[in-house]
N, C-alpha and C positions, 0 to 999 in steps of 0.2 A: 757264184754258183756256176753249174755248167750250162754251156748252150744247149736248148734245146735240140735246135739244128742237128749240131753232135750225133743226140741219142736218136735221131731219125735215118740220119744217113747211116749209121751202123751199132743198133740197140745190143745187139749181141756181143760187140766188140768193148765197147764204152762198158757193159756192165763186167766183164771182163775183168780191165784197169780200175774200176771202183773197189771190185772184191780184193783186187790185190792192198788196197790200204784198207780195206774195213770188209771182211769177208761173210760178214749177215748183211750186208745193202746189196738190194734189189730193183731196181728200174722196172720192172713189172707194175707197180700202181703209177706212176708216173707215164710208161709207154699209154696205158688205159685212160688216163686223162686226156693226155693228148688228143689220143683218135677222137672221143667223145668230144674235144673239144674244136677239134678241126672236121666234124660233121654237124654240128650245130651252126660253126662257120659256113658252112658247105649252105643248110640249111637257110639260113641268116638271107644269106646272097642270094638263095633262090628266092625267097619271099617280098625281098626289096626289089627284083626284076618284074616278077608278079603284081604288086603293087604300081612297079612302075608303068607296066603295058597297060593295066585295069584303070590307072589312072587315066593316061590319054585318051583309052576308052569312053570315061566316063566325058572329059573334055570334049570328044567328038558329038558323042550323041547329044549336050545339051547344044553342041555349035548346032545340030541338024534338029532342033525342038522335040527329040525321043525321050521318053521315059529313063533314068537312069539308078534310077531305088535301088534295083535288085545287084548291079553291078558294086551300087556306092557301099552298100552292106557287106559284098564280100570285100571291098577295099578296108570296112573298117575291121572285118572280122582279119586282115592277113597284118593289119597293125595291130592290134590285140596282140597274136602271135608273135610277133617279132619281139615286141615289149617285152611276153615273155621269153622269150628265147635269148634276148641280152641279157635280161637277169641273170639265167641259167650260166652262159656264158663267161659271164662276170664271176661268177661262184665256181666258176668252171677253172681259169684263170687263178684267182686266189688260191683254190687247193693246187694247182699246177707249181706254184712258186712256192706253195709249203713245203709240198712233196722234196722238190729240188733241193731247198735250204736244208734236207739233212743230208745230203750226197755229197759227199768230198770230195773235192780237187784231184784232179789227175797226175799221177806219179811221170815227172821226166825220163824217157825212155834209157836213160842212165841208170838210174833208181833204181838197186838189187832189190826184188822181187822176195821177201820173205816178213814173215811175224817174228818172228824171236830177235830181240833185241841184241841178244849175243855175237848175232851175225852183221852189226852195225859195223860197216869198213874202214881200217884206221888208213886214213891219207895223208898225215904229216904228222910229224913226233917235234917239239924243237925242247931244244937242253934236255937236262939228262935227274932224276930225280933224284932227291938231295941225300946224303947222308948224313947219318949222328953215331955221335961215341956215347950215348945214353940211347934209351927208350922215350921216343916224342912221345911231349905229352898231345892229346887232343884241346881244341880251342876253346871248351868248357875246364878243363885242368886248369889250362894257362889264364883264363879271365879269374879263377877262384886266389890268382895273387896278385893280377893286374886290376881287377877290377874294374874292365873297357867297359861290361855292359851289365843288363840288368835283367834278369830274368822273375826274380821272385817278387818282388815289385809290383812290376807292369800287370804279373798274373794276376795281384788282386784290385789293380785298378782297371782291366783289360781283359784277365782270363789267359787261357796258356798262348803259347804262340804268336804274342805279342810284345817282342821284346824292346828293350829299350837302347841305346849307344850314350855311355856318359864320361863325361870328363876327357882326360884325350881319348876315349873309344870315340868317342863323337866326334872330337876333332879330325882324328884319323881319318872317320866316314865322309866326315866334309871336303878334307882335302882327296880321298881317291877320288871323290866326284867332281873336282874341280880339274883334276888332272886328268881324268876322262874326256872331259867339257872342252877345256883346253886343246887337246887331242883332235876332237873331231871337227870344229871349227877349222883346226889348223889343215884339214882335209878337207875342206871344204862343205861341210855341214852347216846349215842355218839353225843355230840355235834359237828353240823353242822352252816358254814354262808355259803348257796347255791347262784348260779347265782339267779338273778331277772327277768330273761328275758326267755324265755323256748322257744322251737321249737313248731310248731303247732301238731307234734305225740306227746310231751308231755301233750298235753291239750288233747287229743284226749283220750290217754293211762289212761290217770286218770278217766277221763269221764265227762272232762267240754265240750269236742266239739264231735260229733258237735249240742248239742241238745241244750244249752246255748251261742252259736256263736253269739257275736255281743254285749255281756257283759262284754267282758273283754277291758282291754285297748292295742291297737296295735302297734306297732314299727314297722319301715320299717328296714327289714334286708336286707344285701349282697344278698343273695341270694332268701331268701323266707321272710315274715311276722314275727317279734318276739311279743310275749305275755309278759305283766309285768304278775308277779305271784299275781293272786287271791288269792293263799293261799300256804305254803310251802309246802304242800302237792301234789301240780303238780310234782313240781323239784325232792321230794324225793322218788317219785314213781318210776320216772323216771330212777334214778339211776341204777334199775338195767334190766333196759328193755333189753329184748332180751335177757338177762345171764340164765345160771342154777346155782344155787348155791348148796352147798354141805348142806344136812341135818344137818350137823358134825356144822355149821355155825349158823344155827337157833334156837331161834329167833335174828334176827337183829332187833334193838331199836335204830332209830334216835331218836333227836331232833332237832329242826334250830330254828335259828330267823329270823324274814324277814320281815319286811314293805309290805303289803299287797293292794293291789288295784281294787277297786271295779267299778262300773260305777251304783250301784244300789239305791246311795244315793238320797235324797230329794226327794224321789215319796212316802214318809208316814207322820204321823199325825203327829201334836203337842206334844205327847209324844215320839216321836224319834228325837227329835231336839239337838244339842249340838255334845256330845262328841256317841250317840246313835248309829245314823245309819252315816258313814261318808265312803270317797270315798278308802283314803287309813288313813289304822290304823298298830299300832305293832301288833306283834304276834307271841308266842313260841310254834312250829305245834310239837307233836309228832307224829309217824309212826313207822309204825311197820310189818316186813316179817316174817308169822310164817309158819308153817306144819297146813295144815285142825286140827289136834289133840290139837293145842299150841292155838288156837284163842281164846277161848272161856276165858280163863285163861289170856292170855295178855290183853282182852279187861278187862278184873275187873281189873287189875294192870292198867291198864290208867286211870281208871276213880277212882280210888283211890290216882294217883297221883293227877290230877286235884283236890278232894277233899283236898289232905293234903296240896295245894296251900291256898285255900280259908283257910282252917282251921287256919294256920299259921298267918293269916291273920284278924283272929277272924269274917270274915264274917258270915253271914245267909244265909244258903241255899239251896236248895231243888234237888231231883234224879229225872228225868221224862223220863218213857220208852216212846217213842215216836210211833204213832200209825203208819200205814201204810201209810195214806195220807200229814202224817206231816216227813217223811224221805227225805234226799238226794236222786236223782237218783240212784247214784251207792252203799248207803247202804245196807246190810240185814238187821240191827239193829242198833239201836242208842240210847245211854242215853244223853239228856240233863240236862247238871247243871248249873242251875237257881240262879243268885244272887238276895234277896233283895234290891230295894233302894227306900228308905225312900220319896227323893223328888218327886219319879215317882209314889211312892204307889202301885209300882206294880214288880212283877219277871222280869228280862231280864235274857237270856242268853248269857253265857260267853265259854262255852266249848260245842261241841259236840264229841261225841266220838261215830266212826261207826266202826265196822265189816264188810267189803266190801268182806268176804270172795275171792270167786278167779274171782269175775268180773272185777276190774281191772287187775290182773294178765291175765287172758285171750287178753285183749286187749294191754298190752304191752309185751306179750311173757317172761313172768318173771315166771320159773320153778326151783324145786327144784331135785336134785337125790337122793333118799333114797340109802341106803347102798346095791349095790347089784340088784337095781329095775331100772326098767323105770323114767325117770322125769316126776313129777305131776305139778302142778301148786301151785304156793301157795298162802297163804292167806296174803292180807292184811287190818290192820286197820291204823286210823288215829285220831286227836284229837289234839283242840288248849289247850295247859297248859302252858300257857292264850291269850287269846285275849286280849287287854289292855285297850282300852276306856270305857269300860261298866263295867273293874274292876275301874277305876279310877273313873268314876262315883259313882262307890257303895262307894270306900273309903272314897272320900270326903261327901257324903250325910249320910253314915255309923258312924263319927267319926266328926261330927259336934258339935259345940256348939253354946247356944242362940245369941252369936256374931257373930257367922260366922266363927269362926275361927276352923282350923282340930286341932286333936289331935292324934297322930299320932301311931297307934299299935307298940308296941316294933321293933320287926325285923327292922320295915322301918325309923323309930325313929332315932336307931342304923346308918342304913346306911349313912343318910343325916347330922347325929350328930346334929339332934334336933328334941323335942319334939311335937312342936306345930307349928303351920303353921299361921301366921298370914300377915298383910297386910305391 
């Protein structure tokens, strides 16, 4: 979340850069808190002075054998008060931290300044997209002779949007995700397999809740509520909530892999059908704990990783800094990387990659000690290298022939120990 400090030193400014990513938020009940709550403070303090001078008061006069009733009555009556006045306080406080938790992160003074998506800025293009001497088919034509996956199935044991990967489609799945895996290790990533189920501070701490409350999917736990993971990015946020870690440590480079669960499926058009927009997908999330100094720098190493995925992979694809309007909540910047696919005729995204500088840090208390200094806060980013349906998508529509049948880029070729993918 944001400091409040920020909205003190210049409220006019700060709500400013909020309306630029979310243009109905308002800092106006939030400024209102505040004062009310830094005059109760104000309050607070005076009453404990008072207390404190009435007290000695009262310690004198019994040192000097004086009556002190009347004295000792209003000492009790400014503790009364106080009791209640932390209360208030308290209550004062907890609405202060709701308020904040739906205010989004601050756009980096890079970040083009607009809502329409359209105006998202294309920053690198690499290869060139593919041609055919037929008419591509889409990745629902081509499974209807390969039969990689399963859709009508799953629907009756799962409902829509639940698809399935069988036979080599599953193999297939398994090996991009190993060659992911592979990949970012070889970059220096620590590979993680995290819990799937997370506490509701861990949804809160990353900053899916509570602005997004009611999108994820719920589990009855022991004691409270558990969350399947939207993305690994809750859980490895999470890790180290509440710790300081030593600067000597920094930067920390996850990766995990995790089956992913959405509830945002089947409410778009004809061209998100299939393997597009589904309820739960794979996904290899990297994250990343840096010093404010290290961001800037890890975020180009992520999405160069992401790049040297697709690369490997001989895909088509394009950089898009993403504008103001079209960011994550909890971003300051975001690059998307767009793959080509032939049967959609259009870009999808496969990766995003954000700088959350220290908004989630703020909200799950995750600080760093410089050698010798105070602990700060630190930064983090995140980014899927890869999401998996929408590369599968591309591969198969990427790597087609007038038959239908795949043929199959080296690396994946290698893995399955065959070339070509046919019926």
């Amino acid at each position: 979340m944001l400091d409040i400090k920020l909205i003190r030193k210049d409220a006019n400014s700060i709500e400013k850069r909020v309306k630029e990513k979310e243009p109905s938020a308002t800092l106006a009940p939030i400024i209102a808190l505040d004062d009310t709550m830094r005059q109760t403070i104000t309050a607070l303090e005076q009453l404990q002075a008072d207390r404190n001078s009435l007290s000695k008061e009262v310690g004198k006069r019994k040192k000097e054998g004086l009556d002190a009733t009347e004295i000792m009555a209003r000492v009790k009556e400014i503790t009364q008060k106080s009791a209640q006045l932390s209360e208030e306080l308290r209550t004062l406080e907890e609405e202060l931290k709701k308020a904040l938790a739906h205010i989004p992160n601050l756009a980096m003074d890079d970040v083009k300044v607009s809502q329409d998506v359209e105006e998202n800025v294309c920053i690198k293009v690499v290869g060139e997209k593919p041609t055919f001497s037929f008419e591509p088919k889409n990745h629902l034509e081509l499974n209807e002779r390969l039969g990689l996956l399963e859709f009508e199935k799953t629907a009756k044991t799962s409902g829509s949007g639940w698809p399935a990967y069988k036979g080599v489609g599953a193999q297939l799945e398994w090996a991009l995700l190993n060659y992911m895996i592979e990949l970012q290790v070889l970059n220096g990533f620590e590979f993680w397999l995290p819990p799937l189920l997370v506490q509701p501070e861990m949804m809160y701490g990353s900053g899916q809740m509570p602005k997004f409350e009611g999108q994820f999917y719920e589990v009855k736990g022991e004691h409270s509520p558990l969350y399947l993971l939207p993305t690994a990015e809750v859980v490895l946020n999470g890790l180290h909530a509440g710790e300081i870690i030593e600067e000597s440590q920094l930067p920390l480079k996850y990766a995990a892999y995790t089956p992913c669960f959405r509830k945002e499926a089947g409410a778009h058009g004809a061209q998100e059908r299939g393997l597009i927009r589904v309820h739960q997908f794979n996904k290899v999330e990297m994250f990343c704990f840096t010093t404010p100094e290290q961001s800037i720098e890890i975020f180009d190493k992520m999405i160069a990783t992401a790049e040297e995925i697709l690369q490997g992979l001989g895909l088509h694809y394009r950089l898009m800094n993403l504008v103001t309007g079209d960011m994550s909540f909890t971003a300051a910047k975001t690059v998307d990387v767009e793959v080509w696919m032939p049967g959609q005729k259009r870009y999808f995204e496969v990766s995003s990659i954000s700088n959350c500088t220290d908004y989630q840090a703020r909200r799950s208390h995750i600080r760093y000690r410089k050698t010798g200094g105070k602990p700060e806060l630190v930064h983090t980013l995140n980014g899927s290298g890869l999401a998996t349906p929408r590369l599968m998508v591309a591969l198969l529509e990427h790597y087609q022939d007038a038959e239908g049948n795949i043929h199959l880029p080296p690396l994946l070729a290698e893995k399955l120990n065959r070339q070509v993918l046919t019926p």
